[in-house]
Structures are given as structure tokens and as C-alpha cells.
C-alpha positions as CSV (number, residue, x, y, z in Angstrom):
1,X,-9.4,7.2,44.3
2,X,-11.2,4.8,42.1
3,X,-9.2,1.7,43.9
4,X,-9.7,3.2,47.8
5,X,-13.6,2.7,46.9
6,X,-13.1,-0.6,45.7
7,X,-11.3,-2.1,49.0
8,X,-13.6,0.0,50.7
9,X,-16.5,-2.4,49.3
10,X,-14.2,-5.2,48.7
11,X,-15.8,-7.0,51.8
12,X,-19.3,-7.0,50.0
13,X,-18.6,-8.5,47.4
14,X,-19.8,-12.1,48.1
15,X,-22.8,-10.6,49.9
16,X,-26.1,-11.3,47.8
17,X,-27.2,-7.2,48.3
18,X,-23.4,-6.7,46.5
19,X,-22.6,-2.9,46.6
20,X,-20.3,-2.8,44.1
21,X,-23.2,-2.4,42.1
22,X,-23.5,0.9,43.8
23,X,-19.7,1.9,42.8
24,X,-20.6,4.0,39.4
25,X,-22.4,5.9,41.3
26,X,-20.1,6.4,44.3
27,X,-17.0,7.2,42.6
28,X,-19.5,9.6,40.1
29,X,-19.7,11.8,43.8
30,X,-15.7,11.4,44.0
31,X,-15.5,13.1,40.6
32,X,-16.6,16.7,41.4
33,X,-14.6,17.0,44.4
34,X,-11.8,15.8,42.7
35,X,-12.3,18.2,39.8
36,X,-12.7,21.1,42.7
37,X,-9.2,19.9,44.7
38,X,-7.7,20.0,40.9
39,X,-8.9,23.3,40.0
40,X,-7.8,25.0,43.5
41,X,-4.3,23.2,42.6
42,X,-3.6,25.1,39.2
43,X,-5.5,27.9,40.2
44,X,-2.8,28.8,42.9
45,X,0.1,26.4,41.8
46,X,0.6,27.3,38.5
47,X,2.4,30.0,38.4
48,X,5.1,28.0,40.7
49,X,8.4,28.2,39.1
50,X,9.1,24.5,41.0
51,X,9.6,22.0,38.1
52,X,8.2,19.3,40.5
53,X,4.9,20.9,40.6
54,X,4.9,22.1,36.3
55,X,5.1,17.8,36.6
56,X,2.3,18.0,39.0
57,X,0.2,20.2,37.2
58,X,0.7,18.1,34.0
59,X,-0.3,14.9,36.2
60,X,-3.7,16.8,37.3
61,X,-4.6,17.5,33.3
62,X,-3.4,14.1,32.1
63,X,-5.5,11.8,35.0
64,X,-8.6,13.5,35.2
65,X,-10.5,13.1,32.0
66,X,-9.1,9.2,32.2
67,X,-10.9,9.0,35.6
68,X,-14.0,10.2,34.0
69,X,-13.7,7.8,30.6
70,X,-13.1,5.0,32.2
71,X,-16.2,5.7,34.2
72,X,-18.5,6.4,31.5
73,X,-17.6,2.9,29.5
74,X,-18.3,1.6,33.1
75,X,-21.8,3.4,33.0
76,X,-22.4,2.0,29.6
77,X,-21.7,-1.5,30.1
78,X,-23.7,-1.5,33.0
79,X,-26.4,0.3,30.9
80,X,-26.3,-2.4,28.6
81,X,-26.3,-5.3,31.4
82,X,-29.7,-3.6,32.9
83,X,-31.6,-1.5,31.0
84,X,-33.4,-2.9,27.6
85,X,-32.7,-0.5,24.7
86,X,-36.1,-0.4,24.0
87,X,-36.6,1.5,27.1
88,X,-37.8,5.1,26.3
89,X,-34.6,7.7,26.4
90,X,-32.1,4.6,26.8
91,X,-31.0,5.4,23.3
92,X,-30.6,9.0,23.7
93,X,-28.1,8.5,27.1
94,X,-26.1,6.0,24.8
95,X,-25.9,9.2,22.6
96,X,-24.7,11.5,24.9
97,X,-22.1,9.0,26.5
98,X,-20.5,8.8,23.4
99,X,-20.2,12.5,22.9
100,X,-18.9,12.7,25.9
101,X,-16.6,10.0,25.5
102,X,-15.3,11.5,22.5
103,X,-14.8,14.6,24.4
104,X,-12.6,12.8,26.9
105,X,-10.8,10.9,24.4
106,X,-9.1,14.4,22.9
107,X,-9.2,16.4,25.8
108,X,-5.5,16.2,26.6
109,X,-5.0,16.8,22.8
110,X,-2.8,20.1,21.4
111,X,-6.2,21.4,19.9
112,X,-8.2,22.7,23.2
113,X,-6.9,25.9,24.5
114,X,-5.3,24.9,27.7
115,X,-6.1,28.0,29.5
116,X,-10.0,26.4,29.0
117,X,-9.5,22.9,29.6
118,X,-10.2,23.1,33.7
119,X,-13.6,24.7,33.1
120,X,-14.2,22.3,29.7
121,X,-13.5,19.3,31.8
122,X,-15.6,20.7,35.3
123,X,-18.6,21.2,32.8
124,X,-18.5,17.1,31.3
125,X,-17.7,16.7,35.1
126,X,-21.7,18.4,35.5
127,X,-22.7,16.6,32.3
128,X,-21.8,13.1,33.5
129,X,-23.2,13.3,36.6
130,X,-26.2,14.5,35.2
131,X,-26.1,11.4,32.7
132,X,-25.5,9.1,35.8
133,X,-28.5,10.3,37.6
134,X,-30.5,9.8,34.7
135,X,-29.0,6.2,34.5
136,X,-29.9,5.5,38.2
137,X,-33.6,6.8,37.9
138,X,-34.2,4.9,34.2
139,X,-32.8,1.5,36.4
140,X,-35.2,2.2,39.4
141,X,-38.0,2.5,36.9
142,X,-37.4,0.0,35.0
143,X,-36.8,-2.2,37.5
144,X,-40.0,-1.3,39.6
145,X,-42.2,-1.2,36.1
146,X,-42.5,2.4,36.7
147,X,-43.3,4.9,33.8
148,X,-40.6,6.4,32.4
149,X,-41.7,9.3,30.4
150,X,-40.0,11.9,32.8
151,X,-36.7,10.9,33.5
152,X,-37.3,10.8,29.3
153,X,-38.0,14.5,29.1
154,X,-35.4,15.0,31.7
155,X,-33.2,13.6,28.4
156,X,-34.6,15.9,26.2
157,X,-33.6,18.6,28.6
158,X,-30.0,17.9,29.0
159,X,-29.8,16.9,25.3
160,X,-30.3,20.6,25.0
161,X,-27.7,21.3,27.1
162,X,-25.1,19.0,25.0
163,X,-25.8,20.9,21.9
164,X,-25.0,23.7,23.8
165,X,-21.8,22.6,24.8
166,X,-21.2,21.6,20.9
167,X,-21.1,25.2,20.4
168,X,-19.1,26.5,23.1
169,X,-16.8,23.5,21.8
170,X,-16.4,25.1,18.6
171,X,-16.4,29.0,19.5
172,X,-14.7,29.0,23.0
173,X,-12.9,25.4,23.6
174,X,-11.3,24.6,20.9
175,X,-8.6,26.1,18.2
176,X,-9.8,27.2,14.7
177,X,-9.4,23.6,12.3
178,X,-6.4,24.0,9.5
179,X,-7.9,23.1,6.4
180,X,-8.9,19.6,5.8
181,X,-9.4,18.5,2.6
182,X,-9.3,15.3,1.2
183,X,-8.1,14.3,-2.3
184,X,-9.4,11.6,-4.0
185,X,-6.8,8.9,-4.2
186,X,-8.3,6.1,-6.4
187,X,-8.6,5.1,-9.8
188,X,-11.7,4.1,-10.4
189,X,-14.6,7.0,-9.1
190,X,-17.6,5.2,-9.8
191,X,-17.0,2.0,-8.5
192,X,-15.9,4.2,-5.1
193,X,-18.8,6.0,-4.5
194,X,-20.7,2.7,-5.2
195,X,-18.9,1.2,-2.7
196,X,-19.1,3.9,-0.2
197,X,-22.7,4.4,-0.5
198,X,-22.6,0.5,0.7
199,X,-21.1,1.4,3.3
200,X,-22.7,4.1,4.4
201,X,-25.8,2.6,4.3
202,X,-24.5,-0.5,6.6
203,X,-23.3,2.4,9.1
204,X,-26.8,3.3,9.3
205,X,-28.3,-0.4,9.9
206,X,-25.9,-0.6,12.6
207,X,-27.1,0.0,16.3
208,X,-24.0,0.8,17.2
209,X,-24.0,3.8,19.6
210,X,-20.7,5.8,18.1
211,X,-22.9,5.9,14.7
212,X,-26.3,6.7,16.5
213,X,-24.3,10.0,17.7
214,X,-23.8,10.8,14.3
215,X,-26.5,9.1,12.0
216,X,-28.6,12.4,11.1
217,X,-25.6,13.4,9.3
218,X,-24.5,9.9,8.2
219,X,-28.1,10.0,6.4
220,X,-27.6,13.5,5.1
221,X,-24.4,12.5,3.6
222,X,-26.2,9.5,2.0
223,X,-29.0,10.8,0.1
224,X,-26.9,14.0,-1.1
225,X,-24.2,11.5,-2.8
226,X,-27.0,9.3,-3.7
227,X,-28.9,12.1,-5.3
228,X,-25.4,13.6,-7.3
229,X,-24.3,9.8,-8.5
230,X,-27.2,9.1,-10.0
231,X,-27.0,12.4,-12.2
232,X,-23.4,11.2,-13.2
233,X,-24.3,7.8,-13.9
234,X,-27.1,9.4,-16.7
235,X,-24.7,11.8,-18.3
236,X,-21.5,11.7,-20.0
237,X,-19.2,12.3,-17.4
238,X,-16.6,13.8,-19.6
239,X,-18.6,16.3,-20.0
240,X,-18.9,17.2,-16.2
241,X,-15.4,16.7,-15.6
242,X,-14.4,19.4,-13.7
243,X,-18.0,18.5,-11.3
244,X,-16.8,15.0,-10.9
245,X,-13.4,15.8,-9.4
246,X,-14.6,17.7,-6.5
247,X,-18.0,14.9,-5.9
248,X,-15.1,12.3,-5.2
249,X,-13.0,14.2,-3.1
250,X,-16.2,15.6,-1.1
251,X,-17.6,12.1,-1.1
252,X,-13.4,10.5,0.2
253,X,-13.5,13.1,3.0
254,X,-17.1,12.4,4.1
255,X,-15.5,8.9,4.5
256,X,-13.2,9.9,6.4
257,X,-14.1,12.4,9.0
258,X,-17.2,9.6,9.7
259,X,-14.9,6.8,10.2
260,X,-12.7,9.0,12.7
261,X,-15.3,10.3,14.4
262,X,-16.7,6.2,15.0
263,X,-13.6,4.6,16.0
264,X,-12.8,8.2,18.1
265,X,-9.9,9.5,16.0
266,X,-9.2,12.9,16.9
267,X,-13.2,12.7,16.8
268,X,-13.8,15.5,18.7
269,X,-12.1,17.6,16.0
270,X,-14.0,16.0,13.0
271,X,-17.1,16.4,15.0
272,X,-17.3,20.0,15.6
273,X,-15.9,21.1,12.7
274,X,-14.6,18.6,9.8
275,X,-17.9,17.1,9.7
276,X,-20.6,20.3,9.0
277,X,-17.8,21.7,6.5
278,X,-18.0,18.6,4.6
279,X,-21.6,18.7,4.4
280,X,-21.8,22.0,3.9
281,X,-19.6,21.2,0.6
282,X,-21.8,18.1,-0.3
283,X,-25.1,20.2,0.2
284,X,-23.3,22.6,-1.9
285,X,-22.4,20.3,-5.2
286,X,-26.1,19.0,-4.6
287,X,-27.2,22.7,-5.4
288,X,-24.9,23.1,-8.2
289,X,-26.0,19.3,-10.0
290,X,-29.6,20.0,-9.4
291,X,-29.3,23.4,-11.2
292,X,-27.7,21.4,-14.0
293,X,-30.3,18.4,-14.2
294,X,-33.3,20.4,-14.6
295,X,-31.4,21.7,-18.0
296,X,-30.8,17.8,-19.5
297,X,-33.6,16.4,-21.7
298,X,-34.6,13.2,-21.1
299,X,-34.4,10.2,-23.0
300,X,-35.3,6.3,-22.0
301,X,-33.7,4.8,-25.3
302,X,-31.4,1.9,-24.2
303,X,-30.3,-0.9,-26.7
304,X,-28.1,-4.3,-25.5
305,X,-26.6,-5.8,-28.0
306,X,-23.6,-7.9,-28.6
307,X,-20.3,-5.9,-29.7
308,X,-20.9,-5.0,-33.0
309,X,-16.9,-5.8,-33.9
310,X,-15.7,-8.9,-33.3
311,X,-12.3,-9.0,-31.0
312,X,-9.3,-9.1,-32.9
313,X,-8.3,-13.1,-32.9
314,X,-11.3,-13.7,-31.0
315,X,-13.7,-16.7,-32.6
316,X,-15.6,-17.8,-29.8
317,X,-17.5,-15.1,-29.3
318,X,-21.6,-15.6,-29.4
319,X,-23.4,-13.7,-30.8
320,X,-27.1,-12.1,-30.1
321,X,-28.9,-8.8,-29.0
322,X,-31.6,-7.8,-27.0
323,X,-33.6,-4.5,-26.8
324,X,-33.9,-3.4,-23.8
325,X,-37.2,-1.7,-22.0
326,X,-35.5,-1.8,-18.7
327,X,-37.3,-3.8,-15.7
328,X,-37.5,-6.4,-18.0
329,X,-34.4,-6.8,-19.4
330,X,-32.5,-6.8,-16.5
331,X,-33.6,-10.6,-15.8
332,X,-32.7,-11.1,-19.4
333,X,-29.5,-9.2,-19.1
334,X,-28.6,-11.3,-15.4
335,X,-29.6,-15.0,-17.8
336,X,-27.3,-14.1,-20.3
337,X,-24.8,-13.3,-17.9
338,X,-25.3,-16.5,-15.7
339,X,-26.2,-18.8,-18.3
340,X,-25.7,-19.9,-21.8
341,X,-22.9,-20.4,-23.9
342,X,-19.0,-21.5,-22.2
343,X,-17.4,-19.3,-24.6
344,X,-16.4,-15.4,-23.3
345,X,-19.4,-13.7,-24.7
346,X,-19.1,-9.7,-24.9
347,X,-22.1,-7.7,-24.4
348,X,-22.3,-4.2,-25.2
349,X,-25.4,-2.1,-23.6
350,X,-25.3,1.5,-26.1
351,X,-27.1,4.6,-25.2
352,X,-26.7,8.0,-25.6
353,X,-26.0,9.8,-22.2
354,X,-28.9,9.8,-19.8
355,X,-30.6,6.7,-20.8
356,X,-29.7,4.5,-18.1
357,X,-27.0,2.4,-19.6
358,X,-24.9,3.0,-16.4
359,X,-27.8,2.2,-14.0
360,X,-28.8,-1.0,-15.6
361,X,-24.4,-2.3,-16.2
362,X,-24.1,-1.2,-11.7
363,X,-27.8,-3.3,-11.4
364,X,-26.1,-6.4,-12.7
365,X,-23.1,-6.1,-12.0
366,X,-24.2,-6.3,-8.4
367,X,-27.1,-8.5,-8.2
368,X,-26.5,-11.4,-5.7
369,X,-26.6,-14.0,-8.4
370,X,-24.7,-12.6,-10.5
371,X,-22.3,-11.8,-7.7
372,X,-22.4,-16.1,-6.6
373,X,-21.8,-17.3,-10.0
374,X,-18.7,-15.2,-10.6
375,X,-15.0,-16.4,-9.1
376,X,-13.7,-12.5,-10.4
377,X,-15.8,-9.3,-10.9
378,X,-13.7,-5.9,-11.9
379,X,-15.6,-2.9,-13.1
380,X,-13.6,-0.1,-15.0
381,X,-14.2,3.3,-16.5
382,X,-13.0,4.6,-19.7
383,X,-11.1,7.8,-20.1
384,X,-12.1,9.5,-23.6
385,X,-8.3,9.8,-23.9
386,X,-7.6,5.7,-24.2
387,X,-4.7,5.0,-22.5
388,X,-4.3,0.8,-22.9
389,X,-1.6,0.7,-20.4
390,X,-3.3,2.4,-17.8
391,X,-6.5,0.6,-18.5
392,X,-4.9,-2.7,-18.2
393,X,-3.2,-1.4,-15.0
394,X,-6.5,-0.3,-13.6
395,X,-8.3,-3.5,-13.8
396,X,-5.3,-5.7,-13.0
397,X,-5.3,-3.8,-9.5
398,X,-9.0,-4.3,-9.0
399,X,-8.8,-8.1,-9.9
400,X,-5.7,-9.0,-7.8
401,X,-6.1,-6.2,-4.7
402,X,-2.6,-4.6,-5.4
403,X,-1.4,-0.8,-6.0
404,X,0.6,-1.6,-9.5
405,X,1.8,1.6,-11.1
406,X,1.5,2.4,-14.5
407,X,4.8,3.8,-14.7
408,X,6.2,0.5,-13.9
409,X,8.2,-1.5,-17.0
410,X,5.8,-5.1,-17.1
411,X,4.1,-6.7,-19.0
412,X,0.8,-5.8,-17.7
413,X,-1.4,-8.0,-20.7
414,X,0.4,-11.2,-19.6
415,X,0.2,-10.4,-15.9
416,X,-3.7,-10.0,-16.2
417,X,-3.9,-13.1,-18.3
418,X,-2.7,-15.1,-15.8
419,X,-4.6,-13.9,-13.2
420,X,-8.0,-14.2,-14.9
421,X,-6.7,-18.1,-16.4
422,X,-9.0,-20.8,-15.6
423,X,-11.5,-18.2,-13.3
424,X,-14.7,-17.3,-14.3
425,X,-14.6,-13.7,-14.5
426,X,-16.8,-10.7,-15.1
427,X,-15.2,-7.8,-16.5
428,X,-17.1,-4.1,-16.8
429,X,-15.8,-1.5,-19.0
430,X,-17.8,1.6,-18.7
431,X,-18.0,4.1,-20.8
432,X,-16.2,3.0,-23.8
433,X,-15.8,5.7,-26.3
434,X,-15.1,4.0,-29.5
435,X,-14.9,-0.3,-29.9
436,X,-11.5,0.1,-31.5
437,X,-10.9,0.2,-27.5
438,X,-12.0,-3.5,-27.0
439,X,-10.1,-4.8,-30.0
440,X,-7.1,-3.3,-29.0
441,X,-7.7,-5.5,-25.2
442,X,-9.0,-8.8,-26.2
443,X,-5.0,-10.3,-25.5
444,X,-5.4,-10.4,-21.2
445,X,-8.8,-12.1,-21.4
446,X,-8.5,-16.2,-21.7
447,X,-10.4,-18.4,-24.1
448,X,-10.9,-21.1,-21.9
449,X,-14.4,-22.2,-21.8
450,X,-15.5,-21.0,-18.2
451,X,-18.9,-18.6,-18.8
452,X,-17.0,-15.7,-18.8
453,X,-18.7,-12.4,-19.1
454,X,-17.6,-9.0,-20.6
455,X,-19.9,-5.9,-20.2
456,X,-19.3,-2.6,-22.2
457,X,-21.3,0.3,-21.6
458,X,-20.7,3.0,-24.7
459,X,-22.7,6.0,-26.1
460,X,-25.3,5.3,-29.2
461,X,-23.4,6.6,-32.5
């Protein structure tokens, strides 16, 4: 249909009052009447034993909601060509498009009951053209410097009507969600959810409409994770363990279920329901750390010092300690890092759990000079129950990028060795429960005389 109205116009399109400006909103009229022909068709063909027509009626389900996508990233583009985003309810249009969108994307998918997917798809049909009039009116107004408050309430209006929809989505439209879970697949938990809390703050800063559909919860998710990793950065984890389990595989699925909902895998299914169980669950470990918080007495004491056992065959080492306030030794924390003495200087930053040995390692670790003057960074948490091996393993795989297994028979000391030979590195071991650890690992870090850096971060004896 889409291709009669183009030939139709195909003769105006040199003309300087082109039409096929106009063709959004002519095909938009098509799409009712074809969602009315396809309705009388399975209403009174479907139960046609005719194999031909089964094909037919399978045609009719696949085409339509194609017709209608490919027409709203039309709509959007054009959006986009001639309307400023500034423009009052712009945004909010963008918004529904992409809900929409995702709609369209699954609607052929195993998960909407098919005897609901002809009155699912007539009531985006309503939706969209609703959305295009709105389009149409925001243009006119635009274009003639007209207000635009009301077409902007008319948004608010249908808005409501979207979030209706949402629910009918979830009680009528679709099947009840299996289980989803995610399990936490990485080594390293802390260095994740610092990472992640990156990126979910980038997500946000984005104007990207997919993630403005979406960036209430985005936010929600943020703060919660933000608020429950900085209790675990000021305790002793070990001592939470069976908490911090369940944070990173709440804190992996949030990951997920936002990133499939962005790039509109099976979005429509994370949307309605993968996404509010997941906060539910992160709103839910919030509860449970807050409770536990208020219990914990505080305590600011925080010493740096150098390691107070010097590395087994180590002689280089220099030596020197600093105590720490906080604000102000982190510059002298970041100097000693990036300046100084060539030889691999070890710094150990000793406090009982609580005082912010954690917070001030991640502050340097990441600052953005810190971050220039280093060719290799690699941050690493301790188990209480030392495993050497595995430790070694863990850090190889964050300096080189790879998926090594500890299992596997090498020689993961040398390996290491040569990876970090003739780099500048910066190496973080967090959470170190006795130093007999760091003598036992001086063997993969070279002596070469690069400014090299190694951080421990262990509880005040």
C-alpha cells in the first residue's frame, strides 16, 4: 500500500510544494482501514480449513505491525528533521514512539496471546495515529510561531492513555514471564558494580530516546545500587556475604533487562515485567542494608602507610607513610602514586571496616590522572580464604582481557610477569586479610624501574 502512495505522488516530487512531505500522514489514514480489511479477514477466515488461507492469515499478522514500524521511524526522523527538541512535548512524543516501537518490534513474538494480538495491534493502530496528529499540529505550530501549550496537554492526555495500555499489556496481552534471574558471572563484584554504575550514569546523560522511555527507572536503579555499594565498600564484606551475592546478581540483571529494553531485545517483555521485578528486588536489598547500617558504629580512622613487611626478594621497595585525614590525603595519595621514586613502591591504606579505606583506594584508582599516567590498571578483591592461584588468575584476566580458568595447568606467575614487563602498571588488591598474602605474590610483579604502583587495602590489626 505504502508503494501505491508513493507512485501516486511520484510526479510531485520535483515540484517545490513536494507532497511527499505529506506521505506520513497519508499512509497513517491507509493504516486503520487496513487494520479493519485485516480484522474482517480472520474474523471470518480463520476458521477455514484451506491451508492457502492458514498462509494468508499468517501473512495478515506477520505484515501489519511492519507497516506500522516502519512508519513510526518515518515519523521520527521526520520529527527530528523539523521540530527542535526543545519544543514543549517534543520529548514526550519521542517517548511514546519508542514504546510503541518496542511494542511493534515483539508483537509477532510467541509471548502475546494470539487470540489478542488483532485488538493489541487495532489499539497502537489508535495510538499512532493519535501520535501523528500530534506530530502534524506541533509542525504547524512550530512552523507558524504558534503557542504550543495545548497540543502539549493533548500529550499529557494520551500519555495517560499509554500507561494504560502498559497495564492491559501486562494483565490481558501478554503471557505470565518464566522466571528471570540473572546470576552474577564475574570475578571481581566490586570492580562490576563500579563499572556499571559508570555506565549507568552515561545511559542517563544520553538523549537518546530508547533511554528517555526508561530513564525514571534507569535513575531508580542508580541511586539504590549507589546507596547499597557504598555500605559494602565501609564494611567487611565477608561479613555480609550472603547480602553481597544477591546485590551482584540484582545489580547483573538490572544490566541486562536495561540494555534489552534500549537496543529492543525482546523489550517489550523486559519492559512490562523483567524491569519492575528487578526493582522491586533492588528496592528490596536497599531495605534490608539500610536496616543494617543504622546498627554499624562509625569510625573515620584511616592510616596509609607503606607495607609494613617487605616483599620476599623485593629490595627496591621505598619506603614512607602518610596519615591520612581524607580530602587531603587523597592529593597526597594521587603524588605518591604519579610521582616519585622508579622503583615498584607498595602502599598499604589499613583501617578497620567502615573507615573509608575502600572509598579513598576506588577515588584513586580512578582519578583521570592517575588513570593517564598508567599503561596497566587491575583492581582485585581478596577472598579471606587466600587462594594464590586464583588470585593470580583473577588479575591476569583483568590485565590481558581474557577468560583464563583457574583449573587450567600454567604457569600463571610467569604468564602475568610477562604481561606487566616493561609497562607501568597499577595494581589494587583490596581487602587483604593478612600481608603474608603479598609476600607470597611479589614473583609476577617486574623490578624494572617504570613508577609502578601497588595498592593494598587491609583491615587495622
Amino acid at each position: 500500500m505504502a508503494e501505491i502512495v508513493g507512485l501516486f505522488l511520484w510526479d510531485d516530487l520535483t515540484s517545490e510544494d513536494s507532497k511527499v512531505f505529506k506521505l506520513p500522514h497519508l499512509l497513517m489514514k491507509t493504516i486503520p482501514i487496513k487494520l479493519e480489511v485485516m480484522q474482517i479477514c480472520y474474523t471470518n477466515l480463520k476458521a477455514s480449513p484451506s491451508v492457502e488461507v492458514g498462509r494468508f492469515i499468517k501473512k495478515l499478522l506477520e505484515f501489519s505491525p511492519e507497516v506500522m514500524r516502519e512508519y513510526l521511524i518515518h515519523l521520527q526522523e521526520h520529527m527530528v528533521t523539523v521540530i527542535t527538541a526543545s519544543t514543549s512535548g517534543a520529548r514526550n512524543i519521542h517517548v511514546m514512539i519508542e514504546f510503541l516501537l518496542i511494542i511493534l518490534t515483539d508483537m509477532t513474538k510467541d509471548f502475546i496471546h494470539h487470540d489478542k494480538l488483532f485488538d493489541l495491534m487495532a489499539r497502537v493502530g489508535a495510538l499512532i495515529k493519535e501520535v501523528s496528529t500530534l506530530v502534524r499540529d506541533l509542525e504547524e505550530k512550530s512552523r507558524n510561531e504558534e503557542s504550543t501549550d495545548e497540543t502539549s496537554r493533548a500529550t499529557l492526555d494520551l500519555l495517560k492513555n499509554i500507561e494504560l495500555l502498559k497495564e492491559d499489556l501486562e494483565h490481558v496481552y501478554l503471557k505470565a514471564l518464566d522466571s528471570y534471574q540473572c546470576c552474577f558471572p564475574m570475578n571481581d563484584g566490586p570492580l562490576f558494580m563500579h563499572l556499571l554504575l559508570i555506565h549507568l550514569n552515561g545511559l542517563l546523560d544520553s538523549n537518546s530516546y530508547s533511554i528517555a522511555l526508561i530513564k525514571e527507572e534507569i535513575t531508580l536503579v542508580k541511586e539504590a545500587l549507589e546507596f547499597i555499594r557504598s555500605f559494602f565498600v565501609n564494611v567487611e564484606q565477608g561479613l555480609y556475604k550472603d547480602l553481597w551475592s544477591p546485590v551482584l546478581d540484582v545489580a547483573y540483571e538490572a544490566k541486562d533487562v536495561i540494555n534489552s529494553i534500549i537496543i529492543r531485545d525482546n523489550g517489550l517483555l523486559h519492559l512490562i515485567f523483567s524491569l519492575p521485578i528487578t526493582i522491586k528486588k533492588i528496592k528490596h536489598i536497599k531495605e534490608e542494608v539500610s536496616n543494617i547500617s543504622v546498627k554499624i558504629p562509625k569510625n573515620s580512622s584511616l592510616t596509609v602507610v607503606n607495607s609494613t613487611k617487605k616483599p620476599v626478594e623485593r629490595k627496591s621497595l621505598t619506603t614512607g607513610k602518610i596519615i591520612v585525614g581524607f580530602k587531603e590525603e587523597t592529593n597526597s595519595l594521587i603524588s605518591k602514586l604519579t610521582s616519585g621514586p622508579k622503583d615498584v613502591v607498595v602502599i598499604s591504606i589499613i583501617g578497620m571496616p567502615g573507615s573509608g579505606k575502600n572509598t579513598l583506594a576506588y577515588k584513586v584508582y580512578n582519578d583521570e590522572s592517575v588513570c593517564r599516567h598508567f599503561d596497566i590498571r587491575a583492581w582485585c578483591t581478596v577472598d579471606q580464604e587466600y587462594d594464590e592461584k586464583k588470585l593470580l588468575v583473577k588479575l591476569f584476566n583483568q590485565v590481558t582481557g581474557s577468560d583464563l580458568k583457574s583449573n587450567e595447568d600454567i604457569d600463571v606467575a610467569d604468564k602475568l610477569r610477562k604481561q606487566l614487563y616493561g609497562k607501568r602498571y597499577l595494581i589494587v588488591l583490596d581487602d587483604v586479610w593478612d600481608t603474608t598474602t603479598w609476600d607470597d605474590l611479589t614473583r609476577p610483579f617486574p623490578k624494572a624501574e617504570k613508577g609502578s604502583r601497588i595498592i593494598l587495602t587491609t583491615r587495622q590489626k
